[in-house]
C-alpha positions as CSV (number, residue, x, y, z in Angstrom):
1,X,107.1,52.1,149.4
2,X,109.8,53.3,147.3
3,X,113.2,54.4,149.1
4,X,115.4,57.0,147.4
5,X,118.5,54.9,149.7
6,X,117.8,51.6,148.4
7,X,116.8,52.3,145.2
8,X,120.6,54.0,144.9
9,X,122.4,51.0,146.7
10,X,120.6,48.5,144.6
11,X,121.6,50.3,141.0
12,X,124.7,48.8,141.5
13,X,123.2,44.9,142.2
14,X,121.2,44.6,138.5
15,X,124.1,42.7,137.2
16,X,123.6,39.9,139.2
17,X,119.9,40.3,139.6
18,X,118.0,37.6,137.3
19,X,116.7,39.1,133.4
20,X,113.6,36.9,134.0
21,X,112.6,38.2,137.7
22,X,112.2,41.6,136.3
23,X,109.6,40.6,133.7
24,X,106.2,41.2,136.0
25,X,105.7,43.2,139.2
26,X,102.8,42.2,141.8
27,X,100.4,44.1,142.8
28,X,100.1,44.5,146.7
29,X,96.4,43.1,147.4
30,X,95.1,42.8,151.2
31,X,94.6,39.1,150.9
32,X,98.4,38.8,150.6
33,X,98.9,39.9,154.4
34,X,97.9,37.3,157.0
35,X,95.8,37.9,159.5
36,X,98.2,38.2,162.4
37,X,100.1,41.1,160.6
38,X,96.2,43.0,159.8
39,X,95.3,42.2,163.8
40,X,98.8,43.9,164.8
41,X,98.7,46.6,162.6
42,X,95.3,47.8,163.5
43,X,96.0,47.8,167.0
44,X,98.1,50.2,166.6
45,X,94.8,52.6,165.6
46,X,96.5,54.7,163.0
47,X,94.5,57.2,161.5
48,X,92.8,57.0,158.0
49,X,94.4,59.7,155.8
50,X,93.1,62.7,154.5
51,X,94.4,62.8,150.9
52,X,94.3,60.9,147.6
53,X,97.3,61.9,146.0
54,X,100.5,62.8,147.8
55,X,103.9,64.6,145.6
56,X,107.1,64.0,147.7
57,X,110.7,65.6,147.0
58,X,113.9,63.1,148.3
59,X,117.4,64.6,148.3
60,X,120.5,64.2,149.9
61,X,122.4,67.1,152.1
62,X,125.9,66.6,150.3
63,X,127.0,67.5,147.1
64,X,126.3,67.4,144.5
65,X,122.6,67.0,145.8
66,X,120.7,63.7,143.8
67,X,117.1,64.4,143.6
68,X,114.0,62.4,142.9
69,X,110.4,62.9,142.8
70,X,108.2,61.0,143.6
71,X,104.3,60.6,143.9
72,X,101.9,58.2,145.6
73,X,98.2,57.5,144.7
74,X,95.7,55.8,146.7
75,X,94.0,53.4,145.7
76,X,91.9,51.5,148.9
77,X,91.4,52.2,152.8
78,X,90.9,48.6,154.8
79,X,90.6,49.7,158.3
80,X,94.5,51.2,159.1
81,X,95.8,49.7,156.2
82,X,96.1,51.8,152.9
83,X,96.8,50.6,149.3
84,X,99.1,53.0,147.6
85,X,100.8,52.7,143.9
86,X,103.5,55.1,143.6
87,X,105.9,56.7,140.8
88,X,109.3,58.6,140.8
89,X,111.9,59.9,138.6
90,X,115.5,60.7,139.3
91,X,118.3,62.6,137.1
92,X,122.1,61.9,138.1
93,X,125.4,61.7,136.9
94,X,128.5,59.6,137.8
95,X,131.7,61.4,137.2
96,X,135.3,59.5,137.3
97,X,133.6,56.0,136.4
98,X,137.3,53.7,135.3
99,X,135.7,50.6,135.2
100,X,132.8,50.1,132.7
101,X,129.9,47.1,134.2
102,X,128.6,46.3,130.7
103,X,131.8,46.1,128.3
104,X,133.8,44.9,131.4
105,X,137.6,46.4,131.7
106,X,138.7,50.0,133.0
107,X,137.4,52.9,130.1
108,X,139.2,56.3,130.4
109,X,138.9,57.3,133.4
110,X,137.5,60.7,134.2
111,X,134.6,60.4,132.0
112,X,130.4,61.3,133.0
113,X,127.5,59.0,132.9
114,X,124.0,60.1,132.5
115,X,121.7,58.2,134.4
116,X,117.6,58.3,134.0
117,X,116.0,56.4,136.8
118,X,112.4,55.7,137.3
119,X,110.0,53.6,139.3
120,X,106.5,52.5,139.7
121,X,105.3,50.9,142.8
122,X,102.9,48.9,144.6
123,X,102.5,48.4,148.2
124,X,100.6,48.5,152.0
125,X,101.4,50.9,154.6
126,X,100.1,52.1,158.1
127,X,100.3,56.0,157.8
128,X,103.6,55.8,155.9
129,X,105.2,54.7,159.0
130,X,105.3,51.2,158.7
131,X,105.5,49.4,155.2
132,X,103.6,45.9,155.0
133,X,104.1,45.1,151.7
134,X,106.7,46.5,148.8
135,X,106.9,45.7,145.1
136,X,109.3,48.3,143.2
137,X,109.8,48.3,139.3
138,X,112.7,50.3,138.6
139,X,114.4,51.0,134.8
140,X,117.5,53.0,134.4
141,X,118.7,54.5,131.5
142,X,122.4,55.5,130.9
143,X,124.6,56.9,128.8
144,X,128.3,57.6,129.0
145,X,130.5,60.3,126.8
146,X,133.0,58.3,125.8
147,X,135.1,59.2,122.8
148,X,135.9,56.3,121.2
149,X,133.5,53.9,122.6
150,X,129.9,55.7,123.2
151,X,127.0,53.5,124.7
152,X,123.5,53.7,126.0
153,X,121.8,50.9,128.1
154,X,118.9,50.4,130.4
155,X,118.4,47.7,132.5
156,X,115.2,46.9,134.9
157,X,114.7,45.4,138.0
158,X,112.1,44.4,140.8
159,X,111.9,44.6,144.6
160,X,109.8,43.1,146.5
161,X,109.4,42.9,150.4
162,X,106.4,41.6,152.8
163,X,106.0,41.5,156.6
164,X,105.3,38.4,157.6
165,X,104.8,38.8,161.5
166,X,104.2,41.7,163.0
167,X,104.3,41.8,167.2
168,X,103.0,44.8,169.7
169,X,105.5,44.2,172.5
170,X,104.4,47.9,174.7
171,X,103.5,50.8,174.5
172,X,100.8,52.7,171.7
173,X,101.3,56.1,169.6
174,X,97.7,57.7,168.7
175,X,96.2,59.6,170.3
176,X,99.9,61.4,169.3
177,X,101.1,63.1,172.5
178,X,105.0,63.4,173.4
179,X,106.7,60.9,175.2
180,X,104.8,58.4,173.8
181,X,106.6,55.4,173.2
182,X,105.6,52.0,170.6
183,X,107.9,48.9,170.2
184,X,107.1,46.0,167.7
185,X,108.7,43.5,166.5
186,X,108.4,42.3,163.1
187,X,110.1,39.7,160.9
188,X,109.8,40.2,156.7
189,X,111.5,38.8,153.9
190,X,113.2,40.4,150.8
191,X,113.6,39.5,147.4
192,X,117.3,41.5,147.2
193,X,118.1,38.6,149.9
194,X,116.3,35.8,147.8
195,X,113.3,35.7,150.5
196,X,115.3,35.2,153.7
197,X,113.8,36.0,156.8
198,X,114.9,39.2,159.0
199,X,113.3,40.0,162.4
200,X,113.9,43.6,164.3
201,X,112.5,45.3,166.7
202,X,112.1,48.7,166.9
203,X,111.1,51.5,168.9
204,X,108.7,54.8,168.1
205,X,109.0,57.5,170.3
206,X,107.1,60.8,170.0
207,X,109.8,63.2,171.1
208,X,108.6,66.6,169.7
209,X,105.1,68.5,168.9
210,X,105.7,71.1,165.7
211,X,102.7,73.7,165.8
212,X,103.3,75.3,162.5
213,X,104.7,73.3,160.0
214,X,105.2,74.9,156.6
215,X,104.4,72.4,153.4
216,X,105.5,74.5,150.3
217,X,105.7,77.8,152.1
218,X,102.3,77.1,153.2
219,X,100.9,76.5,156.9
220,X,100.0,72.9,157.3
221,X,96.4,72.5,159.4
222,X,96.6,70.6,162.6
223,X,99.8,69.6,164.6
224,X,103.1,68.0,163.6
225,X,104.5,65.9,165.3
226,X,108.6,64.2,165.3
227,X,109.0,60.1,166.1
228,X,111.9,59.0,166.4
229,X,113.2,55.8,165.5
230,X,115.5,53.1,167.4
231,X,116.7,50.0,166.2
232,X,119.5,47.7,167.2
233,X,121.2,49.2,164.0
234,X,120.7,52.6,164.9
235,X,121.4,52.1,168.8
236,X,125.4,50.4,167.5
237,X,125.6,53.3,164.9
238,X,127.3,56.4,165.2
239,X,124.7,58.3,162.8
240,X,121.4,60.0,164.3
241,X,118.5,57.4,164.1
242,X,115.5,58.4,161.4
243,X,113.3,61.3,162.8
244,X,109.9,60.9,160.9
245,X,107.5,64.3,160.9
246,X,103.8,62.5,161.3
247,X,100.5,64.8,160.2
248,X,97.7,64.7,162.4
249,X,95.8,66.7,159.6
250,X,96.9,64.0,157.4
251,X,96.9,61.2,158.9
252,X,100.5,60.2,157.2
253,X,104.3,61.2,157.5
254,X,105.4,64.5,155.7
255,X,108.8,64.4,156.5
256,X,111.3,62.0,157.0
257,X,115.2,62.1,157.6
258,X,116.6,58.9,157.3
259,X,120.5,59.0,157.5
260,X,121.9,61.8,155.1
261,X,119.0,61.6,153.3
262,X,115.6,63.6,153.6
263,X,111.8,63.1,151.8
264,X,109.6,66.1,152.3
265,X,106.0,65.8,151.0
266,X,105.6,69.0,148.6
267,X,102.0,68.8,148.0
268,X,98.4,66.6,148.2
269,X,95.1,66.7,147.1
């Protein structure tokens, strides 16, 4: 659902993005995915997870380190599919900002923005692996420190994205053993690029077993294992492609490193 990545590149898109588009978010409902996409998906014979509520911790390795929390709730199992709403909260500053967005024309230059971020969410998954259907509402709040000219804004926006074909093209994951290798293929739509279609394939591969895996200093039941993810993208790209951690205890991804950024779930019930 929500990505710590995007949710940081798209900050700096609210400008352009329409006042009126942010007004309502949709709820993710079942009857919204066709039935091609639902046959695919539960093919693939993920398991049903093992928890209601899930807390998460997203941060990035440089510094200095931006942080956000997040938490996911869910709300209905259909077969592999789960119905989550989530919420997160991140706490950042921008230092050396010499152009100001809102007032337009370069402001002294060296000065700190504080920036309040938060975000509720609706959307599909299979196992956290493999989004169906996204809808973000995110509100920022900022302030600057300006001397002469102090301001506060906000400003909200909405993402939303949907698979709308989803292909099994070889291979299957569950029963989770290493060396095990899925490729789908999958088109989807997204309203950042005004609901034009993108299609990808990409390719799971099981490439290590973890026996003890620690969750908040404590030992989590059952076995971890490590998927890695290929894409074209990631195949042209000099970075390491995303390593997911997948709980068989859970029945959901724990861990995820996705370019220089990692999400660690911190806690469930």
């Amino acid at each position: 659902m929500r990505s710590f990545v995007l949710i940081i590149i798209t900050m700096f898109a609210w400008l352009n993005f329409p006042a009126n588009a942010a007004e309502g978010m949709n709820q993710a409902t079942f009857s919204q995915i066709s039935d091609q996409v639902i046959k695919s998906a539960e093919s693939l014979n993920f398991p049903t997870p093992k928890f209601k509520e899930l807390g998460t911790v997203s941060y990035t390795q440089e510094k200095p380190k931006n942080v956000t929390y997040g938490h996911y709730r869910i709300e209905k199992v259909n077969s592999s599919l789960t119905k989550l709403s989530s919420a997160g909260t991140h706490n950042f500053e921008t230092r050396d900002v010499a152009y100001d967005l809102f007032f337009g024309g370069f402001l002294n230059e060296g000065s700190t923005n504080k920036h309040d971020l938060r975000s509720t969410g609706s959307g599909i998954s299979v196992g956290g692996l493999i989004e169906l259907i996204g809808s973000n509402k995110m509100n920022m709040k900022s302030s600057n420190n300006l001397k002469f000219l102090p301001a506060s804004f906000s400003h909200t926006m909405i993402i939303e994205s949907q698979v709308t074909e989803l292909k099994v093209l070889s291979g299957q994951l569950f029963p989770l053993k290493v060396g095990n290798k899925l490729i789908i293929q999958r088109a989807s739509t997204n309203s950042m690029e005004k609901g034009k279609s993108r299609s990808n394939t990409l390719e799971y591969e099981v490439t290590k077993q973890i026996n003890d895996y620690l969750l908040n200093n404590s030992k989590l039941p059952g076995d971890v294992f490590e998927i890695t993810v290929h894409s074209e993208l990631s195949k042209k790209s000099a970075s390491l492609p995303p390593k997911i951690l997948f709980s068989s205890h859970l029945g959901w991804v724990v861990e995820a490193h996705i370019g220089n950024t990692i999400e660690k779930a911190v806690g469930w019930n």
